[in-house]
Backbone as CSV, one residue per row, in Angstrom:
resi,resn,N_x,N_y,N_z,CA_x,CA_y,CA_z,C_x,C_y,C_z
1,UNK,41.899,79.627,110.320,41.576,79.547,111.740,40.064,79.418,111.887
2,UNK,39.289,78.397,112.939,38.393,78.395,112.853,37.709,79.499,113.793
3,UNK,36.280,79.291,113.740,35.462,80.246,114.583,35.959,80.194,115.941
4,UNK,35.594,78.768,116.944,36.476,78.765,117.754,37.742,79.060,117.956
5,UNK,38.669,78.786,117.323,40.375,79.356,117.465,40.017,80.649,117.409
6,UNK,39.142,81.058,116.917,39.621,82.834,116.938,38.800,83.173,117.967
7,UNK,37.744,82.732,118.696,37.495,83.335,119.820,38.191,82.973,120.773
8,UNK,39.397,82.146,120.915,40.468,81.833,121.826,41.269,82.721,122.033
9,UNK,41.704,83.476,120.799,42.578,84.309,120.220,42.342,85.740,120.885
10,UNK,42.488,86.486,122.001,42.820,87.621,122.069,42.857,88.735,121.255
11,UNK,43.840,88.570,120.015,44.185,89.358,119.670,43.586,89.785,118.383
12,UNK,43.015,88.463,118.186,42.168,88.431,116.635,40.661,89.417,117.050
13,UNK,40.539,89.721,118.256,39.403,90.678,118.482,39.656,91.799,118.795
14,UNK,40.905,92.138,118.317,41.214,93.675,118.648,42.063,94.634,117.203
15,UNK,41.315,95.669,116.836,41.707,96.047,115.590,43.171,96.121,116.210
16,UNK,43.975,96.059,114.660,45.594,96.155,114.257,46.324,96.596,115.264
17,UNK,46.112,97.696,114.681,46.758,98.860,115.246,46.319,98.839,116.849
18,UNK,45.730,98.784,117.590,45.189,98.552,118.532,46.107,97.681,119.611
19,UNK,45.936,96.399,118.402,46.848,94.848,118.826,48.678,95.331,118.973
20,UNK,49.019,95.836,118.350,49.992,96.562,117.795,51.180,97.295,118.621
21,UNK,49.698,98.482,118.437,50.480,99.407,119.274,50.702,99.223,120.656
22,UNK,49.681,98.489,121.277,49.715,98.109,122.973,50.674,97.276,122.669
23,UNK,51.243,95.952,122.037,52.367,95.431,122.168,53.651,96.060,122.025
24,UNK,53.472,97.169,121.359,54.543,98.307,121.165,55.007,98.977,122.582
25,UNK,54.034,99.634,123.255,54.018,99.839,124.206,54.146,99.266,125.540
26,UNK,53.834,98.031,125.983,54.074,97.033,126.477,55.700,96.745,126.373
27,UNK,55.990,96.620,125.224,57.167,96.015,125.251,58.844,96.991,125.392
28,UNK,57.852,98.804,125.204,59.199,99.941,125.631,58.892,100.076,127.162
29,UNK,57.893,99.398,128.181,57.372,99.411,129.457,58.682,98.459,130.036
30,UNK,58.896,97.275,129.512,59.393,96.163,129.684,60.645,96.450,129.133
31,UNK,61.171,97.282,128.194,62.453,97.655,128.225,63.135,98.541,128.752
32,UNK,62.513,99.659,129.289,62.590,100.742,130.185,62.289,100.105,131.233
33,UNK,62.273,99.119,131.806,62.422,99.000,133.284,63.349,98.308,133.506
34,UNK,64.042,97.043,132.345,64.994,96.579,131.886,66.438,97.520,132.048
35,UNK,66.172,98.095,131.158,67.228,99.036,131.183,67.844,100.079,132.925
36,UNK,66.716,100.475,133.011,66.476,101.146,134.876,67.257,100.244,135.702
37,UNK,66.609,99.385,135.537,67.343,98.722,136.469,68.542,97.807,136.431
38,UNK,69.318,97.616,135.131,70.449,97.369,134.472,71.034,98.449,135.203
39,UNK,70.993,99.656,134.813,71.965,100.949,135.314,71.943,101.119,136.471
40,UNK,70.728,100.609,137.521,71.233,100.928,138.854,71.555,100.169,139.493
41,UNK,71.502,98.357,138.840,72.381,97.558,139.644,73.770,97.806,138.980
42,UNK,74.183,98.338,137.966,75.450,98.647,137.871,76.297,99.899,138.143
43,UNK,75.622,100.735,138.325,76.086,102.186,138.581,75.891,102.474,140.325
44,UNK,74.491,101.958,140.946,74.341,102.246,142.272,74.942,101.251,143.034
45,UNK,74.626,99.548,142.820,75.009,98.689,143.693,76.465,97.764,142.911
46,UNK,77.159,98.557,142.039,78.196,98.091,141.523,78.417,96.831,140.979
47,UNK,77.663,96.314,140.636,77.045,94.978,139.876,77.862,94.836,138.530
48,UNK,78.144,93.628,138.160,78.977,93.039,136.803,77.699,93.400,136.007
49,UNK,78.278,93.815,135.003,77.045,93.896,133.551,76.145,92.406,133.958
50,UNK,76.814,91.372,133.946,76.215,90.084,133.413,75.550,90.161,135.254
51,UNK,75.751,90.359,136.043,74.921,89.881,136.784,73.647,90.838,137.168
52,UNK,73.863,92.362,136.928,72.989,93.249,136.990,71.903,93.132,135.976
53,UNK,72.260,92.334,134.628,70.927,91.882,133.939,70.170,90.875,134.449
54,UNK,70.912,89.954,135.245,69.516,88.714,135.859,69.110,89.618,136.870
55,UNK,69.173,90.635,137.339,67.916,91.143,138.221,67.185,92.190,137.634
56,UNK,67.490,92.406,136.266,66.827,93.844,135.850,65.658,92.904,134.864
57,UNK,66.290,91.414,134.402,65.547,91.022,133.696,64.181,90.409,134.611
58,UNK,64.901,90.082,135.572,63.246,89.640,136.515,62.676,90.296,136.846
59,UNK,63.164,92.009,137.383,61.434,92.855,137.580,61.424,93.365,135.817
60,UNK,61.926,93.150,134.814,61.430,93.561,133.728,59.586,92.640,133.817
61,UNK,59.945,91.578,133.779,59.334,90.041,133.388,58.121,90.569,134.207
62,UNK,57.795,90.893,135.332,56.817,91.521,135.789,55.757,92.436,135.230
63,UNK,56.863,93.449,135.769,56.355,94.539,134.143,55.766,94.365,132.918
64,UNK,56.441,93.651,132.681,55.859,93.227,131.368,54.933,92.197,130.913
65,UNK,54.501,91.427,132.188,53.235,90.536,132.248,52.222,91.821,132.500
66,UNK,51.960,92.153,133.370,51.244,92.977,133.943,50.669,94.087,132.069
67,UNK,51.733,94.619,131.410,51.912,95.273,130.319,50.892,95.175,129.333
68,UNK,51.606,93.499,129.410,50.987,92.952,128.013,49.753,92.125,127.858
69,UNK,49.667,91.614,129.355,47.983,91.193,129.643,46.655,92.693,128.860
70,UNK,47.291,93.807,129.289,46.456,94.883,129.584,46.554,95.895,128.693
71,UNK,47.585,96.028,127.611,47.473,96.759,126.424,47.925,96.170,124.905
72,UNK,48.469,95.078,125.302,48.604,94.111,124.034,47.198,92.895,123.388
73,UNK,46.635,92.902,124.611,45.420,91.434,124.815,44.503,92.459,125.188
74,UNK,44.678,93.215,125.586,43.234,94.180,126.445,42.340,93.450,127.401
75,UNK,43.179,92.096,127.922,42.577,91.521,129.231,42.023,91.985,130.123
76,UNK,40.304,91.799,130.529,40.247,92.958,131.952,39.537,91.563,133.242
77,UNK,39.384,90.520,132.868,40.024,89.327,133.887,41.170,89.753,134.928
78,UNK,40.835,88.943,136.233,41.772,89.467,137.174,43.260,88.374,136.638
79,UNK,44.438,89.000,136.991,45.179,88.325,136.710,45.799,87.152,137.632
80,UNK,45.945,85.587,136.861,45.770,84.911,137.929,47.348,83.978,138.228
81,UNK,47.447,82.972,139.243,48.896,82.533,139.187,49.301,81.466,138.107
82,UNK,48.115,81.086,137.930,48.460,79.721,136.380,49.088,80.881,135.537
83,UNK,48.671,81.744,135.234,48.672,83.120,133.773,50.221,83.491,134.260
84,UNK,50.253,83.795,135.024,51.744,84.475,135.538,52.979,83.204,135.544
85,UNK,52.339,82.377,135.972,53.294,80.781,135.999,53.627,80.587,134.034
86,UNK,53.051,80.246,133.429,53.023,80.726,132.030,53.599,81.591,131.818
87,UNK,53.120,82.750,131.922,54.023,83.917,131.332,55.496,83.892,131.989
88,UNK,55.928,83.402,132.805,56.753,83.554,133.477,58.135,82.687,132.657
89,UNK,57.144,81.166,132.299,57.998,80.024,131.537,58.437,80.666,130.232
90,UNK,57.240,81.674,129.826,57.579,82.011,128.358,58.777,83.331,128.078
91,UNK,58.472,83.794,129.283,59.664,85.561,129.115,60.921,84.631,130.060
92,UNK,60.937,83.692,130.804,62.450,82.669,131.130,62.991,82.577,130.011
93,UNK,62.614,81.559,128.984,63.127,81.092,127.342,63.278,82.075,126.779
94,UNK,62.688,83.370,126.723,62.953,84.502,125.707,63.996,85.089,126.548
95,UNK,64.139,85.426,127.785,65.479,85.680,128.558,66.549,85.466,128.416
96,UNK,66.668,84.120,128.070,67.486,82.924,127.853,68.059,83.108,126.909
97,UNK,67.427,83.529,125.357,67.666,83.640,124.224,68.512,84.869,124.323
98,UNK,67.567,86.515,125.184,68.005,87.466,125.263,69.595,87.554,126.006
99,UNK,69.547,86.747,126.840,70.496,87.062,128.311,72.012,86.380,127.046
100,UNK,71.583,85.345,126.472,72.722,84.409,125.346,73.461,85.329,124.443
101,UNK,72.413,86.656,123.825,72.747,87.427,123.164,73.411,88.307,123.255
102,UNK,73.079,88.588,124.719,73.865,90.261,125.274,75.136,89.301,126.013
103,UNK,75.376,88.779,126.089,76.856,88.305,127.005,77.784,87.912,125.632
104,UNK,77.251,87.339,124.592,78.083,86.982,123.532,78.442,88.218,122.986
105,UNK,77.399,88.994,122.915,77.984,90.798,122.283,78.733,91.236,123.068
106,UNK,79.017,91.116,124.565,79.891,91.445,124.957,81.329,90.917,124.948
107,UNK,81.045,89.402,125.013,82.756,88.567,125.355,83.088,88.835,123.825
108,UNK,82.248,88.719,122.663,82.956,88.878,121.509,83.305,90.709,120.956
109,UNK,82.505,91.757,121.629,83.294,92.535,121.468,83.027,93.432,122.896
110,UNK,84.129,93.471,123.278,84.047,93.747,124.372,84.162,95.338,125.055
111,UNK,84.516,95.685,124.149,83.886,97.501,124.268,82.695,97.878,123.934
112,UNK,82.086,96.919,123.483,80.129,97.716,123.509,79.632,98.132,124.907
113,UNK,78.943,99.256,124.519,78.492,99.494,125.585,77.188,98.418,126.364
114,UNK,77.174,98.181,127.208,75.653,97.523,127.634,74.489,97.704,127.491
115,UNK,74.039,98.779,127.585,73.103,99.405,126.765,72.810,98.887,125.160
116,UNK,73.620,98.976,124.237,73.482,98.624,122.653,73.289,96.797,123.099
117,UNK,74.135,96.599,123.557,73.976,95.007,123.662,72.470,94.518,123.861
118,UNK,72.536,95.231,125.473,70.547,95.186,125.796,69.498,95.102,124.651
119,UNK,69.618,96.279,123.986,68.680,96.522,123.208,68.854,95.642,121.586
120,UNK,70.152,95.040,121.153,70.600,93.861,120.117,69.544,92.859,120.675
121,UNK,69.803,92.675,121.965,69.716,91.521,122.440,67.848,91.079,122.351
122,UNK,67.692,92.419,123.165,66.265,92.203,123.256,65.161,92.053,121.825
123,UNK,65.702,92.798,120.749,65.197,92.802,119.675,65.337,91.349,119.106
124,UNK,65.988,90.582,119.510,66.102,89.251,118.734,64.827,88.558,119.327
125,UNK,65.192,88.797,120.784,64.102,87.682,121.449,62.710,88.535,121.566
126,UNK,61.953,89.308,120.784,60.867,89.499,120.637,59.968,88.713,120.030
127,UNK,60.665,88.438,118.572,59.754,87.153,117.918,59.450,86.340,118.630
128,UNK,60.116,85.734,119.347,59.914,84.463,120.256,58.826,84.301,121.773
129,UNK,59.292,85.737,122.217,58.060,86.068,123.176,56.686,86.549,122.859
130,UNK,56.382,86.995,121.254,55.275,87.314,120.966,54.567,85.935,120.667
131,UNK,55.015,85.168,119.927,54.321,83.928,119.599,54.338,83.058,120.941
132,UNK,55.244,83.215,122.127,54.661,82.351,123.156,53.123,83.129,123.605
133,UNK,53.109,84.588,124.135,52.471,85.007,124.801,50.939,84.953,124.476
134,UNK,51.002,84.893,122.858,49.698,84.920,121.698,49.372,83.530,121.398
135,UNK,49.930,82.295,121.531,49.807,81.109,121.492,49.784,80.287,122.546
136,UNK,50.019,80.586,123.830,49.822,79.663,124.932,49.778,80.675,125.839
137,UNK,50.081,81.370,126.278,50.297,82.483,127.832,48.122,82.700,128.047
138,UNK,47.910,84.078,126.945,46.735,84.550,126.789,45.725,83.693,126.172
139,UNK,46.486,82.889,124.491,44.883,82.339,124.293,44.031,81.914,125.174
140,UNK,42.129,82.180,124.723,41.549,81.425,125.284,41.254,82.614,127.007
141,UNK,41.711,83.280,127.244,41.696,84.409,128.014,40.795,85.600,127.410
142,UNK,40.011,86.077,128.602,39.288,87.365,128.232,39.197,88.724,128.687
């Protein structure tokens, strides 16, 4: 990577652990609100599993811009609508991947709980949202 690419890079200016752990954190922010609100569109407003995740996954997606701008990147730039329009395209496709995962764990076994599915699900589509968010969302951001 050159000099330039790495001052593009966010993350390449923030020790490891640092880089790390805020994505760690960031991303139990973004699953805990995931989850919250999975259980209360299904438990409070009586919601189908499958449809109580497309609304738990869109204020997740919030959450978790907001998250990961600010303890994964350590962005202190105001956050703007191009950045959010981006992040938005990139946690859609990882949704996508996620939302594919948890409905197939369910139709194929269909006594899991929702919860285990969620969290199958979400663990797949992490790879995929870290390399969008670190390669097009933030680079080049300060």
């Amino acid at each position: 990577m050159t000099r330039e690419s790495s001052e593009n890079d966010p993350a390449r200016n923030l020790p490891p652990l640092r880089h790390w752990g805020g994505f760690l954190l960031a991303g139990l922010i973004a699953l805990s609100s995931d989850a919250l609100l999975l259980q209360v569109g299904i438990l409070a407003l009586g919601l189908s599993p499958l449809i109580a995740r497309l609304v738990a996954i869109s204020g997740a997606m919030v959450a978790g811009w907001l998250a990961h701008r600010r303890l994964t990147f350590s962005l202190t730039s105001p956050p703007t609508l191009w950045e959010f329009t981006q992040y938005s395209a990139t946690a859609w496709a990882a949704a996508a991947i996620n939302y594919a995962v948890f409905a197939a764990v369910l139709f194929v076994s269909p006594g899991t709980h929702p919860l285990a599915a969620l969290v199958l699900a979400s663990i797949l589509a992490t790879f995929f949202a870290y390399m969008g968010m670190r390669y097009r969302v933030f680079r080049g951001r300060t």
